[in-house]
N, C-alpha and C positions, 0 to 999 in steps of 0.2 A: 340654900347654900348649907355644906353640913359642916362638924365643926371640923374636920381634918380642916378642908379651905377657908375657912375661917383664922384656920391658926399657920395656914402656911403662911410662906413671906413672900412678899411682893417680888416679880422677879427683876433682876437690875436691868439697866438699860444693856449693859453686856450680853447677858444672858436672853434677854429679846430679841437682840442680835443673832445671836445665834443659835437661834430657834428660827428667825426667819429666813434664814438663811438656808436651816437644814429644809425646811417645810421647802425652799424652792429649788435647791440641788436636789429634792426626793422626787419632787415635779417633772422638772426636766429630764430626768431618768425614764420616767415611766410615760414622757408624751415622745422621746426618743423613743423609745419603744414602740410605741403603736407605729409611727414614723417609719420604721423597718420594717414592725409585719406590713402593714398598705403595699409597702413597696415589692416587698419578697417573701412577705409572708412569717408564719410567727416560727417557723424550724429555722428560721436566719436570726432571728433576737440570740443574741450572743452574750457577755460581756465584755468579749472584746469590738465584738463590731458596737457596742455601745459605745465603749471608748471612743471609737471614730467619726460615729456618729455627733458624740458631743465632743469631739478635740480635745477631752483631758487623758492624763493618764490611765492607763488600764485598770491599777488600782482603788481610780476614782469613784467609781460607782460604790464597790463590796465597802467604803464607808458608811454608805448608810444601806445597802441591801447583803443580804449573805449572799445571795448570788441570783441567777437568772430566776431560780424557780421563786422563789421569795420576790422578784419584782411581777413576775406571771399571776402571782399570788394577789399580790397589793391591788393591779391590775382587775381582778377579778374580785374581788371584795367591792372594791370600787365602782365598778360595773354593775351588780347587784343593787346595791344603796343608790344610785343614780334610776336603775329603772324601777325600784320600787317607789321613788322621791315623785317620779313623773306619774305613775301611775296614781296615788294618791295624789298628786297633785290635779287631774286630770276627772279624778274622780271627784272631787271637792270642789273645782270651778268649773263650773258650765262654761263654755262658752257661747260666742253671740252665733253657731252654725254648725256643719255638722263634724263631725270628729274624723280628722285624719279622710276626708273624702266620703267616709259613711255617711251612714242617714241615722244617726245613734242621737242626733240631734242635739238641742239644747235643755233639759229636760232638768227637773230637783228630782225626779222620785229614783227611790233607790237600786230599782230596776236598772234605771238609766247611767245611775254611778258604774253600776256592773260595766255597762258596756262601755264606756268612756275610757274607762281603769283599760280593759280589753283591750280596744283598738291602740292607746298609748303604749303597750308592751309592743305589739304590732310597728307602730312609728319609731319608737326605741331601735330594734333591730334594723331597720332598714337606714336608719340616720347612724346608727355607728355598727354597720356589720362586723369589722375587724373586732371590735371592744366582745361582741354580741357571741362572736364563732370562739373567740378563747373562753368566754363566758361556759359556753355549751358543750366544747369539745371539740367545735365543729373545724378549727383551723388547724389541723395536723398536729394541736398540741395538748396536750391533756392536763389539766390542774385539779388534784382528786378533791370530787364533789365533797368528803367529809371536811377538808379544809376550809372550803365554806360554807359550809350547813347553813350555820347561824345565816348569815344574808340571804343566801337561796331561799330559804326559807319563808324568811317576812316579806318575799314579794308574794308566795301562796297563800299567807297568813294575814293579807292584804286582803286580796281576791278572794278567802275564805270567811273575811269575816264582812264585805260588801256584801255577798252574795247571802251568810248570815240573815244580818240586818234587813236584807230585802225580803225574806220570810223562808228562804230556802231550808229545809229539814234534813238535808242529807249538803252541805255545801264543800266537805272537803272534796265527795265522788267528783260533783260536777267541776270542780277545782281544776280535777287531773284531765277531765273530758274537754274543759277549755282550754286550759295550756296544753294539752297534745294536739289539739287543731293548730293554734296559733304557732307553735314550736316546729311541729310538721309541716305547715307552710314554708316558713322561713328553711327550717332544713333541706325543703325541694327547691326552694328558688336559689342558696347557693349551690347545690352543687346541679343545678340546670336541670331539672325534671322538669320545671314549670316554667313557663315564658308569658308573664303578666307584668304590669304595671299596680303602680302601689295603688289605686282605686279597687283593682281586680283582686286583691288579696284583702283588701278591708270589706269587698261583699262578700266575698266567699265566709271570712270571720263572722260576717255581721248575720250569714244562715246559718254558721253553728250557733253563734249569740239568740237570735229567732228560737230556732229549736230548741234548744235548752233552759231560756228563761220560760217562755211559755207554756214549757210541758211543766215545770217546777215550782213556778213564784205561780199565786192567786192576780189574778187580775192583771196580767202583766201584759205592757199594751206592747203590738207589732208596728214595729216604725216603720216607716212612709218606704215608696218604691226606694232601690239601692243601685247602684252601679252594675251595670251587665259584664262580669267578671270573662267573658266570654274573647274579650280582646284577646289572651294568651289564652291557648289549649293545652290543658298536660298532657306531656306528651307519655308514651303506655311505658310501663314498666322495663 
């Protein structure tokens, strides 16, 4: 604790109030929002169809947001720190089988953290697409990437220093070589180039993951057969 907090004051039971308060009118704003893009997508998030959405005044929201782009903003900040929370989460506990459908298996070595981190950015995307495509760009609505650096950021700086750690000498390159596989997947299966099931995009990830750890990391082992991604065919350009 440093001494600024140290020497602030306790805040009154008032003031708790309404703070919890703000924290869950700022909530419902921004879960109304996903709420409308699912439905019609993110060029419909309004502030007035927010209004509607949540029955108060139209003025209601711009109390705690300056306006749409500012909740698109929050939205995507948000988004970032959630998949990078999963992917270090992901990476840090094994679990008892294999990851998202893969065969990245249950593993301590740090090879394996790699993949784990991997295939959960993969799960990420496909368990909240609406969150994932405003994230990217990819929902007709754009939030400039400099606005969120910082977050964008420490989900690569996640993946760059796993990959690090597991002996990699070049790990920002192979950084951009995994997340353009993993990104390009998801970007072909919203707008329909690709017709698989989420097993068939964690094999196809788990042969760039193959290829890449094993040309790159010293003794890096090839996990066990994977799912025949072969159910859905891309379809040609």
């Amino acid at each position: 604790m440093t001494r600024d907090e140290q020497d602030r004051p306790e805040p009154t039971p008032a003031q708790r109030r309404r703070n919890r308060e703000r924290a869950e009118a700022r909530a419902l704003i921004l879960s109304s929002a996903r709420d409308v893009a699912r439905r019609d997508g993110w060029d419909a998030v309004t502030m007035r169809r927010l209004a509607d959405e949540i029955e108060y005044s139209a003025n209601f929201a711009y109390r705690y947001f300056t306006g749409r782009d500012d909740i698109l903003l929050a939205l995507v900040r948000e988004g970032f720190a959630r998949l990078r929370d999963s992917m270090e989460s992901a990476a840090t506990h094994a679990g008892p089988g294999p990851v998202g459908g893969s065969a990245a298996g249950a593993s301590g070595t740090a090879a394996a953290a790699v993949r784990r981190a991997a295939h959960a950015y993969l799960d990420f995307a496909m368990a909240e697409p609406d969150l994932y495509q405003l994230m990217y760009g990819l929902g007709g609505v754009r939030v400039p990437a400099t606005d969120a650096w910082d977050e964008g950021q420490a989900v690569g700086d996640l993946l760059t220093g796993l990959l690090a750690t597991a002996g990699d000498a070049q790990p920002e390159r192979h950084v951009l070589q995994l997340w353009a596989t993993a990104h390009g997947l998801i970007a072909l299966l919203v707008v329909g180039r690709v017709v698989v099931d989420a097993d068939g995009l964690h094999a196809l990830l788990e042969d760039a993951l193959t290829d890449c750890l094993t040309r790159v990391l010293p003794g890096a082992e090839t996990p066990g057969k994977i799912p025949d991604p072969t159910q859905g065919t891309p379809q040609s350009p």
